[in-house]
PDB file of N, CA, C and O in Angstrom:
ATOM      1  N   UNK A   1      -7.936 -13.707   6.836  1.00  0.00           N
ATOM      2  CA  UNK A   1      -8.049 -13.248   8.211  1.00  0.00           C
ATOM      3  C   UNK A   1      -8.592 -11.825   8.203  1.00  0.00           C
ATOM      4  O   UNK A   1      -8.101 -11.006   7.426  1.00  0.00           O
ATOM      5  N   UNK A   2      -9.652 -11.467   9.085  1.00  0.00           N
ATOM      6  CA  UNK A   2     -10.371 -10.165   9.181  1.00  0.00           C
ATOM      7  C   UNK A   2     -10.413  -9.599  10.429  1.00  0.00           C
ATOM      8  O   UNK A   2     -10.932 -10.063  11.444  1.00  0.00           O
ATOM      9  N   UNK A   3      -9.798  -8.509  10.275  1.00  0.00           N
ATOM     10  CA  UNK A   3      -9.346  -7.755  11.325  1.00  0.00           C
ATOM     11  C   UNK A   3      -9.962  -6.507  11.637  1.00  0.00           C
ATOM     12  O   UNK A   3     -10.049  -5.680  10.729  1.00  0.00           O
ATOM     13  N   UNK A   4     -10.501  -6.173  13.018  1.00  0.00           N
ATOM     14  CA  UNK A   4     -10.859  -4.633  12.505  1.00  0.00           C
ATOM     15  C   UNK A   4     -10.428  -3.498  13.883  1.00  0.00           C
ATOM     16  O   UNK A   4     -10.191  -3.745  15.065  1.00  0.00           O
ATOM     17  N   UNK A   5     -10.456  -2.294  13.173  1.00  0.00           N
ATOM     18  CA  UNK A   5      -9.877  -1.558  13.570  1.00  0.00           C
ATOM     19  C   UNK A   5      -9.993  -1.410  15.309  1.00  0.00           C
ATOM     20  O   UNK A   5     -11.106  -1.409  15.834  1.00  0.00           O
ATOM     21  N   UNK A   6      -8.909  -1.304  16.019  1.00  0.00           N
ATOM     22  CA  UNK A   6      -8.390  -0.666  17.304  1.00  0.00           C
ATOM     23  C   UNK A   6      -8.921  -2.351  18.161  1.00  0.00           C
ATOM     24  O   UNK A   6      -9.427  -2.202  19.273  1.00  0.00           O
ATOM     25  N   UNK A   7      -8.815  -3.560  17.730  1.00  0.00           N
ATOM     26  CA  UNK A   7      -9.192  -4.978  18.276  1.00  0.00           C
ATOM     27  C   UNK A   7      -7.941  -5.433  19.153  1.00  0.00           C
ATOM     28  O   UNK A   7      -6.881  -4.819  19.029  1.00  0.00           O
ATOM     29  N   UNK A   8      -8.016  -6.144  19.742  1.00  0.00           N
ATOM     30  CA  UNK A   8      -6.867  -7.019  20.430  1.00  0.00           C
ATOM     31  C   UNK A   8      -6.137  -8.038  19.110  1.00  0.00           C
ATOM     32  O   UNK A   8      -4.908  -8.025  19.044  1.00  0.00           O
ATOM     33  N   UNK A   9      -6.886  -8.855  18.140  1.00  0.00           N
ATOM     34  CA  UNK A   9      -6.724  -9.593  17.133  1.00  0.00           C
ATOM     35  C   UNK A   9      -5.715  -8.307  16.373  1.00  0.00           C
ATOM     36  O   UNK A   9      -4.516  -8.565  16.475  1.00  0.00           O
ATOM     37  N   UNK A  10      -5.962  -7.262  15.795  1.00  0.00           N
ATOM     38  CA  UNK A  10      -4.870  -6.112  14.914  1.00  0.00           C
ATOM     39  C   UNK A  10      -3.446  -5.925  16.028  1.00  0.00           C
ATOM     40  O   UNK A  10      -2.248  -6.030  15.766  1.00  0.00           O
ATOM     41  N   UNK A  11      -3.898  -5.721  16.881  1.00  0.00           N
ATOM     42  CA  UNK A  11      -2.300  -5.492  17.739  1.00  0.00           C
ATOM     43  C   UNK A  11      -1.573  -6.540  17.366  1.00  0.00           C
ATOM     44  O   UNK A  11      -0.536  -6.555  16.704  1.00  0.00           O
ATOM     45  N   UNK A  12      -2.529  -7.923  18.099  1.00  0.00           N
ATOM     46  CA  UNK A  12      -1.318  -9.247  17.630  1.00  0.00           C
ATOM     47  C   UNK A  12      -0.863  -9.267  16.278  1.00  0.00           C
ATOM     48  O   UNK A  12       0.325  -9.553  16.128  1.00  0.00           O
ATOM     49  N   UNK A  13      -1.520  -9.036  15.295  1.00  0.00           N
ATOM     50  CA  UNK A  13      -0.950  -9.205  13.775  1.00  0.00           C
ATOM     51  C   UNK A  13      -0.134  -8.172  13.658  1.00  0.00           C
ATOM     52  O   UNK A  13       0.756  -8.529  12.886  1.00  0.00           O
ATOM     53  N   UNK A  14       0.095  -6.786  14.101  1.00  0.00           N
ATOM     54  CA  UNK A  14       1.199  -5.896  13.694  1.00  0.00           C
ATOM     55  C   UNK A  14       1.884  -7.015  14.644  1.00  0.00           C
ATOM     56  O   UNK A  14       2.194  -8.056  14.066  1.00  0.00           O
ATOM     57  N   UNK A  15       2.127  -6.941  15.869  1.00  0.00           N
ATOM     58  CA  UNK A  15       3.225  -7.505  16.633  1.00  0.00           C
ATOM     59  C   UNK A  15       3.807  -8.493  16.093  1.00  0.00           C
ATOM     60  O   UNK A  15       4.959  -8.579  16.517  1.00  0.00           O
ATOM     61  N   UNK A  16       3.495  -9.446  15.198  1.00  0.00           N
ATOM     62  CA  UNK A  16       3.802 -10.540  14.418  1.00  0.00           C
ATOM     63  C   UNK A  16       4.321 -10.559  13.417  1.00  0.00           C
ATOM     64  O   UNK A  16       4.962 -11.468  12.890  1.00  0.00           O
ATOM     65  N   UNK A  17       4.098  -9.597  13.082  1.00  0.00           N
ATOM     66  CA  UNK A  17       4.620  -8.651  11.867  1.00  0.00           C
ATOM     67  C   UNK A  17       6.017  -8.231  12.341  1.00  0.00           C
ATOM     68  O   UNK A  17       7.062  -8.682  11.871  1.00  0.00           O
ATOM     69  N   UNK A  18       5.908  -7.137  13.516  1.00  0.00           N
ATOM     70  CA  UNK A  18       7.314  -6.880  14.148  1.00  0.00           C
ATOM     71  C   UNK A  18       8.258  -7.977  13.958  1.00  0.00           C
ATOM     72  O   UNK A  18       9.304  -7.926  13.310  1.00  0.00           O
ATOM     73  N   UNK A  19       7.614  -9.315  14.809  1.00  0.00           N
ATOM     74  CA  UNK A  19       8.731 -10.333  15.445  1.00  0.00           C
ATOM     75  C   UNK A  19       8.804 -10.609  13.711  1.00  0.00           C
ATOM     76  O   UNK A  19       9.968 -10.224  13.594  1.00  0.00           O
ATOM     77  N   UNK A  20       8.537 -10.868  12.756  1.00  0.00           N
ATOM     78  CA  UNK A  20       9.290 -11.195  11.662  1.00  0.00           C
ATOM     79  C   UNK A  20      10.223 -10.459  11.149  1.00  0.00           C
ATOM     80  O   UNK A  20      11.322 -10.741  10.671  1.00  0.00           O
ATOM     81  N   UNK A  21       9.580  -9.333  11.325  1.00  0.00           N
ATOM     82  CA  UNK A  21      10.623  -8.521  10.564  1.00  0.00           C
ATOM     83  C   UNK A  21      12.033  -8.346  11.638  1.00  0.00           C
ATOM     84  O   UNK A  21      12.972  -7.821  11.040  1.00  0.00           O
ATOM     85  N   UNK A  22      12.238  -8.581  12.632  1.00  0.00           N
ATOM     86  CA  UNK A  22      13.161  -8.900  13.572  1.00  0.00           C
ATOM     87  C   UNK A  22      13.809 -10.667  13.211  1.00  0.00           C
ATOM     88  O   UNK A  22      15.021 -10.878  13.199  1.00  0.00           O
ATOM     89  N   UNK A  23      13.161 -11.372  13.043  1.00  0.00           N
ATOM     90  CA  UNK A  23      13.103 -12.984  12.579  1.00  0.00           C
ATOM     91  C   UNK A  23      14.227 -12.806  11.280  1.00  0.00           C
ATOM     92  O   UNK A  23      15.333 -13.339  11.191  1.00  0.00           O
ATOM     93  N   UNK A  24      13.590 -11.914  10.354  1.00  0.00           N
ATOM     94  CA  UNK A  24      14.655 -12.244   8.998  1.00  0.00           C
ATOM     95  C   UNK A  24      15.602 -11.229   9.172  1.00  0.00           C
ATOM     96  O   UNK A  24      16.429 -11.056   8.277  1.00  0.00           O
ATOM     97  N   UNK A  25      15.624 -10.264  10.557  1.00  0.00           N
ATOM     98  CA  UNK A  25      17.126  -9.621  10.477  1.00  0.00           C
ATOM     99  C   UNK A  25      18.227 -10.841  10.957  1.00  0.00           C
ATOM    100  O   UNK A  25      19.391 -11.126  10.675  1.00  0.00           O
ATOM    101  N   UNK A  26      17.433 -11.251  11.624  1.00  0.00           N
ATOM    102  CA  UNK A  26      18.731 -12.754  12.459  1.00  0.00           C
ATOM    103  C   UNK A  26      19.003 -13.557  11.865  1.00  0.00           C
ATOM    104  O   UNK A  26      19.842 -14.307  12.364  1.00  0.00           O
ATOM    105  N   UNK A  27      18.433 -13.933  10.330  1.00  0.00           N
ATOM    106  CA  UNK A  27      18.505 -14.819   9.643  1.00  0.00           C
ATOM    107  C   UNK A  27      19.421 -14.954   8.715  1.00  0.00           C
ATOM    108  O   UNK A  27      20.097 -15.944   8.434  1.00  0.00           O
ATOM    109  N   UNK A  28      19.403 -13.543   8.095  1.00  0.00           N
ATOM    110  CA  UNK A  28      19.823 -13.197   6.755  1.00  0.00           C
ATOM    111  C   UNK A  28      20.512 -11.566   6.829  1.00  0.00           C
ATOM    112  O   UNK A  28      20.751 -10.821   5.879  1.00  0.00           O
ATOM    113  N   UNK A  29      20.784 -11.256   8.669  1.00  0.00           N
ATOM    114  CA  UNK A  29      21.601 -10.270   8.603  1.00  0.00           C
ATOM    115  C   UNK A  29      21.247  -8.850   7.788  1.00  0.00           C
ATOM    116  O   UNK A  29      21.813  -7.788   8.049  1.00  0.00           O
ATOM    117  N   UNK A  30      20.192  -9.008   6.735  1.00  0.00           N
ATOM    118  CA  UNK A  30      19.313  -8.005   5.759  1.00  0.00           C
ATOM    119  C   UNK A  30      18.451  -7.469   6.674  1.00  0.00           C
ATOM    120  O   UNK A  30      17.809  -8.182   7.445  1.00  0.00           O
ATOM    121  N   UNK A  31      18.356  -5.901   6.655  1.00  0.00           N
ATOM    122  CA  UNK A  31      17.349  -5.581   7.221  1.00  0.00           C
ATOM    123  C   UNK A  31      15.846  -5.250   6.024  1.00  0.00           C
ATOM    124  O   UNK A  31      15.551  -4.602   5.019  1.00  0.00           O
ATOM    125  N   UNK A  32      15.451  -5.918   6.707  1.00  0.00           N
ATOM    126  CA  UNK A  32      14.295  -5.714   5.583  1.00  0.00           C
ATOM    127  C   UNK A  32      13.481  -4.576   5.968  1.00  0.00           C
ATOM    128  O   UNK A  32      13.432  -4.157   7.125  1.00  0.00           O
ATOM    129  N   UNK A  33      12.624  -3.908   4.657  1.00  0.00           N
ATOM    130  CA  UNK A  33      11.442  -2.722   4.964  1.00  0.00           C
ATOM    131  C   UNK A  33      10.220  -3.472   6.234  1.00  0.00           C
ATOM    132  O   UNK A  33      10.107  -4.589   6.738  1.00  0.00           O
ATOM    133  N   UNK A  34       9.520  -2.250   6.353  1.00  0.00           N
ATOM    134  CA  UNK A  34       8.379  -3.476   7.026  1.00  0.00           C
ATOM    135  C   UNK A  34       7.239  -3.934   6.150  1.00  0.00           C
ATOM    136  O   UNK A  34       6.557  -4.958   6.186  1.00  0.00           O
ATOM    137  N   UNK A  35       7.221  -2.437   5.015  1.00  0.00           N
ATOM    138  CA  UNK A  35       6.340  -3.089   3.550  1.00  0.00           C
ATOM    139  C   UNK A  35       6.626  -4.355   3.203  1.00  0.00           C
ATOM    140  O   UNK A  35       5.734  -5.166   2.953  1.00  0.00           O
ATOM    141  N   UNK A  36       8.166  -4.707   3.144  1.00  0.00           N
ATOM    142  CA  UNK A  36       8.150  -5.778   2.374  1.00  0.00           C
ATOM    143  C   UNK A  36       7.800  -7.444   3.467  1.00  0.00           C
ATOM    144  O   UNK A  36       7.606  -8.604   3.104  1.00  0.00           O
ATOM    145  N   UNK A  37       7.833  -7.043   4.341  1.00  0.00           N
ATOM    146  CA  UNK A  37       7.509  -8.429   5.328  1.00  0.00           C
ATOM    147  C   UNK A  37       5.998  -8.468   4.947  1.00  0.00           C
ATOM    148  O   UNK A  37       5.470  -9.309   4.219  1.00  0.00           O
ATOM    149  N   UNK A  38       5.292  -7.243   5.664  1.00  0.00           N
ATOM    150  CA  UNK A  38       3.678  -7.213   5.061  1.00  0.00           C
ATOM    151  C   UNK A  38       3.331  -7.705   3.522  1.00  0.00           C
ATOM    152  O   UNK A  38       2.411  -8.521   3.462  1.00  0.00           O
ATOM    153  N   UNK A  39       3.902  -7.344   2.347  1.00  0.00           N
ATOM    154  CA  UNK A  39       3.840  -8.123   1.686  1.00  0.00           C
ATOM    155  C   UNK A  39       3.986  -9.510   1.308  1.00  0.00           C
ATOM    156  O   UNK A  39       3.388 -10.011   0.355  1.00  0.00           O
ATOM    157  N   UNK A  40       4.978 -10.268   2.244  1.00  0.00           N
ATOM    158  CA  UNK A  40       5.094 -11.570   2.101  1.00  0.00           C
ATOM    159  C   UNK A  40       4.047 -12.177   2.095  1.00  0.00           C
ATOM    160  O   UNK A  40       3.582 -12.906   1.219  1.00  0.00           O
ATOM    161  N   UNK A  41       3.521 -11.805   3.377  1.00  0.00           N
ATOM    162  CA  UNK A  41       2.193 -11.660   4.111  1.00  0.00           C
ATOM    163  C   UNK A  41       0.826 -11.456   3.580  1.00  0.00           C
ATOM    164  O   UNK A  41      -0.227 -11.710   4.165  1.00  0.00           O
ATOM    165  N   UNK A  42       0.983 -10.957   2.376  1.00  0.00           N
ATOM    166  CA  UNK A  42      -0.238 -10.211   1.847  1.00  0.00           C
ATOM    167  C   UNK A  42      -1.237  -9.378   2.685  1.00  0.00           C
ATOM    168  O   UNK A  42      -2.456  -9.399   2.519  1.00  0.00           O
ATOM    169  N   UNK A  43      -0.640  -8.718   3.511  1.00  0.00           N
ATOM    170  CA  UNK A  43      -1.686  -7.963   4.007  1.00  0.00           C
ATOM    171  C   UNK A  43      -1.248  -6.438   4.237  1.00  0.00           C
ATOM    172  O   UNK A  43      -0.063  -6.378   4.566  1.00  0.00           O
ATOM    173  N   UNK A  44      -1.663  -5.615   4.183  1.00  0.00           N
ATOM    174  CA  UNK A  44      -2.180  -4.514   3.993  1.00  0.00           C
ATOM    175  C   UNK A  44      -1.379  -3.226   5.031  1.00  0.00           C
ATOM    176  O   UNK A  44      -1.830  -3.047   6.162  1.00  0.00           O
ATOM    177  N   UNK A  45      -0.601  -2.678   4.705  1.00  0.00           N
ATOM    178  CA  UNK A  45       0.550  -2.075   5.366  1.00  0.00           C
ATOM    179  C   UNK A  45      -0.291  -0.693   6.076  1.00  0.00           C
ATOM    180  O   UNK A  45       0.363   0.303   6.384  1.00  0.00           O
ATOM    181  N   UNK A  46      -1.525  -0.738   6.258  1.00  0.00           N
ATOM    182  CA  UNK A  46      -2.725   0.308   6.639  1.00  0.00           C
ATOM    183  C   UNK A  46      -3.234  -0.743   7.864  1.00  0.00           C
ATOM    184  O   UNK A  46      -4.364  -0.709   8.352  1.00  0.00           O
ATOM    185  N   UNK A  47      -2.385  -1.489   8.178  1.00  0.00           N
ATOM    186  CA  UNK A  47      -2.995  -2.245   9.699  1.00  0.00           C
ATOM    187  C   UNK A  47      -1.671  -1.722  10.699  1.00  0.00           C
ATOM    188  O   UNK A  47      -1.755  -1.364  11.873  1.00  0.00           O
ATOM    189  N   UNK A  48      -0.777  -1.777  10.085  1.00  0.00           N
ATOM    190  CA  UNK A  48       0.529  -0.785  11.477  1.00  0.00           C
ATOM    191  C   UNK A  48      -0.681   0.118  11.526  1.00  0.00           C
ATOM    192  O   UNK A  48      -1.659  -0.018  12.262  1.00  0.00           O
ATOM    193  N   UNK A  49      -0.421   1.249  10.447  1.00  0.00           N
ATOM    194  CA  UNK A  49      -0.885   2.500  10.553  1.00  0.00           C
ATOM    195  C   UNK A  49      -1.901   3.149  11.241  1.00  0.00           C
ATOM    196  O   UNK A  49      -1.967   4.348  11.511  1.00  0.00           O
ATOM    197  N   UNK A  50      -3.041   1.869  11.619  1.00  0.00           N
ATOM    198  CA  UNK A  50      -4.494   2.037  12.450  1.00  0.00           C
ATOM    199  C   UNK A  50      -4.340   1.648  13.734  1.00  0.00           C
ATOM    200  O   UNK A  50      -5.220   1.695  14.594  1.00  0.00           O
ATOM    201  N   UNK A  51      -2.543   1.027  13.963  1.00  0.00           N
ATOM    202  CA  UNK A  51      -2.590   0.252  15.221  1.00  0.00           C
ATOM    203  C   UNK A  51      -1.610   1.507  16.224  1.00  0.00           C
ATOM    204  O   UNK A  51      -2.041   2.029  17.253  1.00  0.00           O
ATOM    205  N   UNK A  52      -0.161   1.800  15.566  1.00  0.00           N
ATOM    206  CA  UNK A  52       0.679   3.186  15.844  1.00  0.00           C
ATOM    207  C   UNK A  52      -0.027   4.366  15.963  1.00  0.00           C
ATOM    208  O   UNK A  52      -0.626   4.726  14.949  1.00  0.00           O
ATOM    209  N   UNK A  53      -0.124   5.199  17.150  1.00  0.00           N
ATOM    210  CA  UNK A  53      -0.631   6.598  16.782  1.00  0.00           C
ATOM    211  C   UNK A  53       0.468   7.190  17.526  1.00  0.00           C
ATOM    212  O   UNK A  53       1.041   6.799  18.543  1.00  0.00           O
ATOM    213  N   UNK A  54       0.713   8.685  16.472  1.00  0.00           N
ATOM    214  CA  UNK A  54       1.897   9.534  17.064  1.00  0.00           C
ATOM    215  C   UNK A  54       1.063  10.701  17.763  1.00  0.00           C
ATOM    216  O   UNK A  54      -0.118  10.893  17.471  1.00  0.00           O
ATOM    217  N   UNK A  55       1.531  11.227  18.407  1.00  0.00           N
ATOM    218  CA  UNK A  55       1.211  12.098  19.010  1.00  0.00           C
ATOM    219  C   UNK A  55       2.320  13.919  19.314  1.00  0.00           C
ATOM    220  O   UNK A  55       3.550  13.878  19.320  1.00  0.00           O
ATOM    221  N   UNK A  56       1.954  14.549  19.411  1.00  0.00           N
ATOM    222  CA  UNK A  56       3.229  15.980  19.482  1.00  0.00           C
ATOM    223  C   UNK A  56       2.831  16.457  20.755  1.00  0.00           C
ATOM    224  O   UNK A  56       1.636  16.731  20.867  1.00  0.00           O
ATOM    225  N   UNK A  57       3.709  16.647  21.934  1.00  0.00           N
ATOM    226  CA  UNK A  57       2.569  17.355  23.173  1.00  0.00           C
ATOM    227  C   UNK A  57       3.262  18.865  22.611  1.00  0.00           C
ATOM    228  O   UNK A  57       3.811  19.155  21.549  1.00  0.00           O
ATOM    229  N   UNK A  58       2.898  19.813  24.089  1.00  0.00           N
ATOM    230  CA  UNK A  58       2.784  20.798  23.580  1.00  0.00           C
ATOM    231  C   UNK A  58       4.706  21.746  23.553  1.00  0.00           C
ATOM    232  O   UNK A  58       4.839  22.850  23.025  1.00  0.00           O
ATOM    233  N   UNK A  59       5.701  21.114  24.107  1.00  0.00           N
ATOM    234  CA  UNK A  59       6.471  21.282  24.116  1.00  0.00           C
ATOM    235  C   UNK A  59       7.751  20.220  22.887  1.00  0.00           C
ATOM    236  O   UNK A  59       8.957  20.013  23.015  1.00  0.00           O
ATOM    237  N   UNK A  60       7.024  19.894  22.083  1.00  0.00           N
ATOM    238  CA  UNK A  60       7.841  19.404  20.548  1.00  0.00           C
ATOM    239  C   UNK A  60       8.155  17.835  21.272  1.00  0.00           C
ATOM    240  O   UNK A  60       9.258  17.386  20.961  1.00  0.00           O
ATOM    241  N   UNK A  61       7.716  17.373  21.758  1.00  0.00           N
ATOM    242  CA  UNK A  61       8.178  15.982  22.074  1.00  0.00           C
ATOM    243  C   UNK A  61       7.168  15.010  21.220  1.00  0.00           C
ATOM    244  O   UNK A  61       6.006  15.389  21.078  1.00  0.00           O
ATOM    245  N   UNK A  62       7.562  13.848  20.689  1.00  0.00           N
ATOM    246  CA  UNK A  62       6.947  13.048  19.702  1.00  0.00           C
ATOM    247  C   UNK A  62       6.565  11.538  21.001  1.00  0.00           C
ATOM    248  O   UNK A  62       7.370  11.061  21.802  1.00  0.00           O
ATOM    249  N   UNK A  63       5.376  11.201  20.824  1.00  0.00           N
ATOM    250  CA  UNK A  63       4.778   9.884  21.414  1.00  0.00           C
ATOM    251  C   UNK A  63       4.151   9.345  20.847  1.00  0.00           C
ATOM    252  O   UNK A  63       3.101   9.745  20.344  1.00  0.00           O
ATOM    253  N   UNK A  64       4.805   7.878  20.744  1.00  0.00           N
ATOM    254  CA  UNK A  64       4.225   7.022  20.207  1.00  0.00           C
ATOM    255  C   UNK A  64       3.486   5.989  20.716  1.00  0.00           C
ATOM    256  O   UNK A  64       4.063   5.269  21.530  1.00  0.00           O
ATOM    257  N   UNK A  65       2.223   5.711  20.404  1.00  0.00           N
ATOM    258  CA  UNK A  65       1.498   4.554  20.889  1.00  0.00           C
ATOM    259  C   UNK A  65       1.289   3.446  20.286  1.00  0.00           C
ATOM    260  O   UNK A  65       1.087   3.385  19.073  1.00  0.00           O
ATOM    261  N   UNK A  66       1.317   2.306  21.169  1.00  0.00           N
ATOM    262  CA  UNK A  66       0.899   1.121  20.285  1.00  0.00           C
ATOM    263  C   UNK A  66      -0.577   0.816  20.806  1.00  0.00           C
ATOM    264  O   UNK A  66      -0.863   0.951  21.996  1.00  0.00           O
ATOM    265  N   UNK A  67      -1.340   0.468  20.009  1.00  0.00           N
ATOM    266  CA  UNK A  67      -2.833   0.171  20.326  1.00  0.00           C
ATOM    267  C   UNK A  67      -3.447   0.302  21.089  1.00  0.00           C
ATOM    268  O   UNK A  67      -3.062   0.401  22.254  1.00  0.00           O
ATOM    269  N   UNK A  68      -5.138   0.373  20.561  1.00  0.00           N
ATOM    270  CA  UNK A  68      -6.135   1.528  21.840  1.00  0.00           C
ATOM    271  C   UNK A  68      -7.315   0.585  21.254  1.00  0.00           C
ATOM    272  O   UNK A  68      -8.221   0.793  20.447  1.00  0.00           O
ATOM    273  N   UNK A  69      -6.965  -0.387  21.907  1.00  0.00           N
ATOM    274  CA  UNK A  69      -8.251  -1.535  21.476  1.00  0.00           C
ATOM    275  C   UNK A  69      -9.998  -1.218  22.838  1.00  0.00           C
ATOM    276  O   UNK A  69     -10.062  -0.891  24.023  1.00  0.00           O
ATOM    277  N   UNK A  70     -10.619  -1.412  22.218  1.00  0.00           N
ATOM    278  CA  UNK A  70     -11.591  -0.949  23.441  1.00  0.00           C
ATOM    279  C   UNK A  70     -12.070  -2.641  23.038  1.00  0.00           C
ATOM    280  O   UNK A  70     -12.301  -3.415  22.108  1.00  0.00           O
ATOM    281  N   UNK A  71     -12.000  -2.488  24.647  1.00  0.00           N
ATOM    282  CA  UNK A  71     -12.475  -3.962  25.807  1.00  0.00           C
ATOM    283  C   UNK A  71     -14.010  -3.687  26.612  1.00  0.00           C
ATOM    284  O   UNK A  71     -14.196  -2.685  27.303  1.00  0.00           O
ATOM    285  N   UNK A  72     -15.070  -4.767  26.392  1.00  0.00           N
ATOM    286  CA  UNK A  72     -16.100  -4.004  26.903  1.00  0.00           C
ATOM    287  C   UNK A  72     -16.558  -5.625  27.418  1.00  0.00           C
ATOM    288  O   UNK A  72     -17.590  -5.798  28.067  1.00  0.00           O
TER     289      UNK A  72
END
């Protein structure tokens, strides 16, 4: 599967990613890393990372975004 950066297709695969790694907390009560779900997975723990952006405004507050896919 080929994914590329800031797509509608990368959001769904982190999000899928999420719901598993939520999936085997209910399962097995283990909280797992999210490396290690992505690894089950074989794919590439640099697809959160392109999909999450943090942000600092100017008064120390931390924001986080989930995906900035451009739609044309």
């Amino acid at each position: 599967m080929v994914t590329y950066d800031h797509t509608i297709e990368q959001n769904l695969l982190a999000l899928l990613m999420s719901k598993e790694r939520i999936n085997e907390y209910i399962k097995t009560l283990d909280f797992k890393e999210q490396s290690e779900i992505y690894d089950e997975f074989g794919i590439d723990l640099d697809v959160l990372n392109s999909v999450i952006e943090k942000e600092v405004d100017e008064e120390g507050r931390v924001r986080l975004t989930w995906g900035n896919q451009q739609v044309s």
